[in-house]
C-alpha positions in Angstrom: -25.6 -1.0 -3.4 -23.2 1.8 -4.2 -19.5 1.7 -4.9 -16.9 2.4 -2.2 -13.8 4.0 -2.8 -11.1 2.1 -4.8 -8.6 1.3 -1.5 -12.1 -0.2 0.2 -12.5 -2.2 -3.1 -9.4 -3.4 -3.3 -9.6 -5.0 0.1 -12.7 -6.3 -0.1 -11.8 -7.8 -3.8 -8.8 -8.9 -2.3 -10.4 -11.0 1.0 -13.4 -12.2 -0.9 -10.6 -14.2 -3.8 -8.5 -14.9 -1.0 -10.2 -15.7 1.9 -14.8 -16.1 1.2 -14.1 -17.2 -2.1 -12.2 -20.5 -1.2 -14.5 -20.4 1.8 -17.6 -20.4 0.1 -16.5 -23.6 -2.0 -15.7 -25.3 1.4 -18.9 -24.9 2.9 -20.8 -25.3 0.0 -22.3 -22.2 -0.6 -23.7 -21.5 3.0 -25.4 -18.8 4.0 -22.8 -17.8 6.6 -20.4 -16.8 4.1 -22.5 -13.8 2.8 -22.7 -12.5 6.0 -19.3 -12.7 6.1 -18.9 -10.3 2.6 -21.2 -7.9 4.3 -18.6 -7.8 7.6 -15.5 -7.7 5.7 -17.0 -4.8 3.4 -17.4 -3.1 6.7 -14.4 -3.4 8.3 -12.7 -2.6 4.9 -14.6 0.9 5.7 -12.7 1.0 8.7 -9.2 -0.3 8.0 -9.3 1.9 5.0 -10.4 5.2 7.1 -6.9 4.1 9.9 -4.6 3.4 6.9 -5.7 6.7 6.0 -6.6 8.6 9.0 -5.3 6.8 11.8 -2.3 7.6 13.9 1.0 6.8 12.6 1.0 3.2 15.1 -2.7 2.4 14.3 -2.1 2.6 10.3 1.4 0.5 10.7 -0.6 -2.1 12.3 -3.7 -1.8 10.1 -1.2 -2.4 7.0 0.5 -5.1 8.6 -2.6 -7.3 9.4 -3.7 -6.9 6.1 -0.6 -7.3 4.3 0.2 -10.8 6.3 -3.2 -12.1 5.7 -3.7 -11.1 1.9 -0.2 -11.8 0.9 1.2 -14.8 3.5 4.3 -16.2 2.8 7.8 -17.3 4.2 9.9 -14.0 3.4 9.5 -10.8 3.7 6.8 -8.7 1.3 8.4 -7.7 -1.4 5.6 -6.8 -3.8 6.1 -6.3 -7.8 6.3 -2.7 -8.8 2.7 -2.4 -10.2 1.3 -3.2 -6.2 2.8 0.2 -5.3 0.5 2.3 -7.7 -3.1 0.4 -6.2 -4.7 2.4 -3.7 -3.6 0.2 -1.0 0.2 0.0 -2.1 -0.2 4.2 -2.2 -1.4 4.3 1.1 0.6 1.9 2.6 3.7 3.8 1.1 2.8 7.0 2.0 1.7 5.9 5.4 4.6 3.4 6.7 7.1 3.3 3.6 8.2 -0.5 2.5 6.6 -2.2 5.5 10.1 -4.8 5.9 12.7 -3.1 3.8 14.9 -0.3 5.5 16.8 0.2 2.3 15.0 -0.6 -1.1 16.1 -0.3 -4.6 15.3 2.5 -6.7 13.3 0.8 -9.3 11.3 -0.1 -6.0 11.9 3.6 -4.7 10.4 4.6 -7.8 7.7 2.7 -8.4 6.1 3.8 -4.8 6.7 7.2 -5.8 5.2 6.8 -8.9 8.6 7.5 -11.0 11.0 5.7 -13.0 14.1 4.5 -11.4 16.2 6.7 -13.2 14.2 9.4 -11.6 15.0 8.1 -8.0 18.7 8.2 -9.4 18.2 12.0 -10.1 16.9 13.1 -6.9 19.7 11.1 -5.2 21.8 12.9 -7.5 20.8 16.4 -6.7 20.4 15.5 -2.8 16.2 15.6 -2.9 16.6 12.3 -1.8 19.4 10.7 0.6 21.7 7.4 -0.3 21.3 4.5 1.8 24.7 3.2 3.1 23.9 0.1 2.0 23.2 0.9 -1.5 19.1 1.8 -2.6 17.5 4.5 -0.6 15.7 4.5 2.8 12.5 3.3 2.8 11.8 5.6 5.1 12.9 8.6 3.2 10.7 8.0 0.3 7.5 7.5 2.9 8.7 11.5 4.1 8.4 12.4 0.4 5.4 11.1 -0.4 3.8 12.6 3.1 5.0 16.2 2.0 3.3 15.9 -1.3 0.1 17.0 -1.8 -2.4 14.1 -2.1 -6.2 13.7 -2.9 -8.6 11.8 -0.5 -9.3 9.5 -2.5 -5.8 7.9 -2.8 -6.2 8.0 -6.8 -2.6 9.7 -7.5 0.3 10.7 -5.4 2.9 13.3 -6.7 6.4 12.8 -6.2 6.3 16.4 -4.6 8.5 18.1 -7.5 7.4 18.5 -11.4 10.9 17.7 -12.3 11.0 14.7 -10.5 9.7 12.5 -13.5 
């Protein structure tokens, strides 16, 4: 069987610890759970090719399904800084920005633009990238940078959009 793309792999890895995994030891190895893997590797397909692809509403959506169901919880998502540079964190920044933050912190700013924070503090400085009012920067503002950046299909690397930016 050959290798998907990483952002399909990451799902699929994902669901299968998460979800078929614990499943599988439940039902004691049944059959049903491998076709189960086989589903969830295609729909993985799919979600990835909306998260990437899809209209603006679709990959929102698509990000939020997966987000609640791989990483459930009772607050908000507030993923550590390495999440942001796997192929699903990339897309999901460049796509809807923090998915529950209006205003994040520019360590967090920075790590989803693949930057240090004191980089973040530089383009607020020169005005590449505005202040928040309520301190941070707005999510949404970084998810316009990363869209106006050149990016590969794969969703491998995202550039800031600037060479000074790091």
């Amino acid at each position: 069987m050959t290798r998907d793309d990483p952002l399909v792999e990451q799902i699929v890895r994902l669901l299968d610890v998460r979800l078929l995994d614990p499943l599988e030891v439940l039902l004691e190895g049944d059959d049903a759970v491998d076709a189960l893997r086989r589903l969830v590797r295609l729909r993985a397909r799919g979600w990835a090719s909306t998260l990437r692809d899809g209209d603006d509403t679709a990959a929102t959506m698509a990000s939020a399904r997966l987000i609640a169901t791989l990483y459930p919880g009772d607050g908000p998502f507030d993923p550590p800084a390495a999440w942001w540079g796997s192929p699903l964190g990339r897309v999901v920044a460049r796509r809807v920005g923090h998915p529950w933050f209006e205003s994040i912190s520019y360590a967090t700013a920075g790590a989803m633009l693949g930057i240090t924070r004191q980089g973040v503090h530089d383009l607020v400085k020169r005005g590449r990238l505005p202040r928040h009012p309520d301190g941070g920067v707005p999510s949404v503002a970084v998810r316009d940078r990363l869209r106006s950046a050149p990016s590969d299909s794969s969703d491998t690397s995202d550039s800031p959009g600037d060479s000074d930016d790091q």
